[in-house]
N, C-alpha and C positions, 0 to 999 in steps of 0.2 A: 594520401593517408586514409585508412578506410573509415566509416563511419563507425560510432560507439553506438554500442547495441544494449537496450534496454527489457527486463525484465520485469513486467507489473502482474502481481494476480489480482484477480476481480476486475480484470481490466475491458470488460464487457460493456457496463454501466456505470453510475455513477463519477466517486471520484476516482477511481480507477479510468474509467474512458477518459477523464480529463486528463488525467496524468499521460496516459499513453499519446494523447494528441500535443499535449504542450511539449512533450520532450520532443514529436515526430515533428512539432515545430521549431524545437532547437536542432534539429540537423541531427538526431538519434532515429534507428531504426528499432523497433521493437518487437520483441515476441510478450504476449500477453497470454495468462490464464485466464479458462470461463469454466463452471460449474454447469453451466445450463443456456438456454436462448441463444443457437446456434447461429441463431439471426441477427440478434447485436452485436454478433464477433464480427460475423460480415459486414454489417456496417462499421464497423469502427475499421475493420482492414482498411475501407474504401476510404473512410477519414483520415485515416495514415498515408494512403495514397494520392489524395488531394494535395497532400501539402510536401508532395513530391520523395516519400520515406516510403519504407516498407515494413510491413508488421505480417505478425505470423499470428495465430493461433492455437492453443493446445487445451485439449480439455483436461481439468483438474479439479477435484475435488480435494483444499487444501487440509480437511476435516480428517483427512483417509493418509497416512503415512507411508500406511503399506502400497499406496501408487507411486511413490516417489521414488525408487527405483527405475521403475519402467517412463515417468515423467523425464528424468535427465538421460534416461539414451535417448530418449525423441528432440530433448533439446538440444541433444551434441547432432543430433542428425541435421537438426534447422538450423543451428549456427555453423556447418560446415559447408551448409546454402550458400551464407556468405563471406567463405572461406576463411572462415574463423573457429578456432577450438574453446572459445570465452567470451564472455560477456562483459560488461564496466558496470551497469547499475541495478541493482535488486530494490526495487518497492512493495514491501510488502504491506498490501493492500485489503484483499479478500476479507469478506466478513460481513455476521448480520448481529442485530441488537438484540433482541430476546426480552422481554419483561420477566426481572427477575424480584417483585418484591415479598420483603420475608414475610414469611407465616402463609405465602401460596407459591411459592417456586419447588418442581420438582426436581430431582435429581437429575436425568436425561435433560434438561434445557443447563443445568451446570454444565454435564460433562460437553454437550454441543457447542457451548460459548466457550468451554477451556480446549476443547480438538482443535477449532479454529485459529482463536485469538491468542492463543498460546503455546498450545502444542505444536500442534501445524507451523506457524512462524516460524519454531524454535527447530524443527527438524528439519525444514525445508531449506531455513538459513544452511543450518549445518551442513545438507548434502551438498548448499550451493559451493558455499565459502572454504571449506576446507576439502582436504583428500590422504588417502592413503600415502604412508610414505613413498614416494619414488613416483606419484600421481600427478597432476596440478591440477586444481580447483579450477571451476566453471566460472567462476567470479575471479575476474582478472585482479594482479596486483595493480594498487592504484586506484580499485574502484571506488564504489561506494551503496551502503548496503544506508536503504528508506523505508522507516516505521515508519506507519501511519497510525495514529493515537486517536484521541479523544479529548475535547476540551473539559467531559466530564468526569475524568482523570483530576481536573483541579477544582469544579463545580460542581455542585449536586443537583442531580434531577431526578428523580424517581418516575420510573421503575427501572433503573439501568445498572443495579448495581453488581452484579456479576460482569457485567461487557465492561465497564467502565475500569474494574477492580482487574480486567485481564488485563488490557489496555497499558494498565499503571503496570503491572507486572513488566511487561515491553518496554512500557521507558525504564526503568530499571535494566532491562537487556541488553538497551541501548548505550547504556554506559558501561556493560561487563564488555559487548562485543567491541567497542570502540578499542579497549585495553588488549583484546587478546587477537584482532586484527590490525589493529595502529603498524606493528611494524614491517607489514603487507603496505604501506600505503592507501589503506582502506581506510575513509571514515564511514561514521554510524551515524544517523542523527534522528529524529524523529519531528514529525509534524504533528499536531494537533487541530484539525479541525474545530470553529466553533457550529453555530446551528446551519446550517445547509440546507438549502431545498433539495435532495435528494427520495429515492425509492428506501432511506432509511427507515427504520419503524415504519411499516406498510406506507411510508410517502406522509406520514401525520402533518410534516411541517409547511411541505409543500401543497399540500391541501388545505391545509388551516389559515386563512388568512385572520383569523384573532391570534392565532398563536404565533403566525408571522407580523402582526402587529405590534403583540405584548416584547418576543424578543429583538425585535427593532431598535425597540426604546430601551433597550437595556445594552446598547451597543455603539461603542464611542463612534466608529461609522454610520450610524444610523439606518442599516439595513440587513437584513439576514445574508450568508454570502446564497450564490452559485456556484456550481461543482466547477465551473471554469475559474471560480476564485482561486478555486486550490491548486489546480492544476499546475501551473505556475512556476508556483513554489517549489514543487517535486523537481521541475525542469531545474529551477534556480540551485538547487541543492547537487544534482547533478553537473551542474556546470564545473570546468576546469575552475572558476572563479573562486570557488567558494572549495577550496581543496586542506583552507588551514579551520575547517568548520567541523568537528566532530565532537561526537558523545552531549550533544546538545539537545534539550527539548523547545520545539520552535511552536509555537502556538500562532494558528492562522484564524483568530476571531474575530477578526476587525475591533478588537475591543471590549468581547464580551464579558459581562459584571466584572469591572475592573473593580 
């Protein structure tokens, strides 16, 4: 039986690199988008490859709609590498935080966080999952299509309220797309990330050890995660396992301000 082949963007860094390695550790091979740092693709290939998977790389800019045309003939061309016309998992991943607080946010860092965080999701979902009549979708029946959120969707921290407020918009999506792919065999689910030591906000958390102090202790687990905490979880969602689980919002905080 062939391998399930996974789809992460921003799968460069961060929790995206996690997500790509924990599935290429469940026995999925993956094609991952990058925006930039041609260098981190290649390592993360080689991380796919260490743990005996194989992973592709494509460049994307998921801010830019108008590439997504020419993005999906290149991905029917790499999925037909491994003699496959379709993929099983969509994570959608890609994205940066922007300080957005009122009475100094400009308009262009709005429209930047909604191209992304929302836009971009919503069109890229759509070319993945659906198709013209008489077509079939790049997103096999069966699959399963993975937002990735925000714990500040349910908490507040300033200055994030534009990224946060897209974020929330997504899980909302999350429970439209569940309804109007459910009888595909497709679930929807979303994760939420809480504080992470990642390259998030210029890396503020992962350089801040007061600030990785302060949300420590505000965390039933008693520590901030790693992007390898998440990663995980994306595999876990993806597993056959977990196939009666959709249109859920799954929050990965260890805890945070319960």
């Amino acid at each position: 039986m062939p391998s399930k082949i996974a789809l992460v963007t921003g799968g460069n860094r961060g929790l995206g690199r996690a997500a790509v390695e924990a599935l290429a550790g469940a026995g999925v091979d993956v094609v991952f988008t990058y925006r930039s740092h041609a260098d981190e693709a290649r390592e993360v290939i080689e991380a796919v490859a260490a743990r005996g998977r194989t992973a592709e790389a494509i460049q994307l800019d998921t801010g830019v709609p108008g590439d997504f045309p020419e993005f999906t003939e290149t991905l029917r061309a790499v999925l037909k590498g491994w003699g496959r016309d379709s993929f099983d998992v969509l994570v959608n991943n890609a994205g940066f935080s922007g300080n957005t607080v009122l009475g100094a946010t400009d308009e262009a860092t709005i429209d930047q966080l909604f191209a992304v965080h929302y836009k971009g999701v919503y069109l890229l979902t759509q070319a993945l999952a659906t198709a013209a009549p008489g077509e079939q979708p790049l997103l096999a029946d069966n699959g399963r299509v993975i937002n990735i959120s925000t714990g500040l969707a349910r908490f507040v921290t300033v200055p994030y309220a534009v990224y946060a407020s897209m974020k929330g918009a997504v899980e909302v999506l999350t429970r439209y797309w569940a309804t109007e792919l459910g009888a595909r065999g497709i679930t929807v689910n979303t994760i939420a990330p809480g504080p992470v030591a990642t390259d998030f906000a210029d890396a503020y958390l992962r350089n801040s050890e007061q600030a990785q102090t302060a949300m420590s202790g505000m965390t039933a687990l008693g520590r901030i995660a790693q992007a390898e905490d998440i990663g995980p979880a994306v595999a876990a969602l993806a597993s056959p396992d977990t196939a009666w689980i959709t249109a859920q919002r799954i929050e990965a905080s260890g805890g945070f301000r319960l």
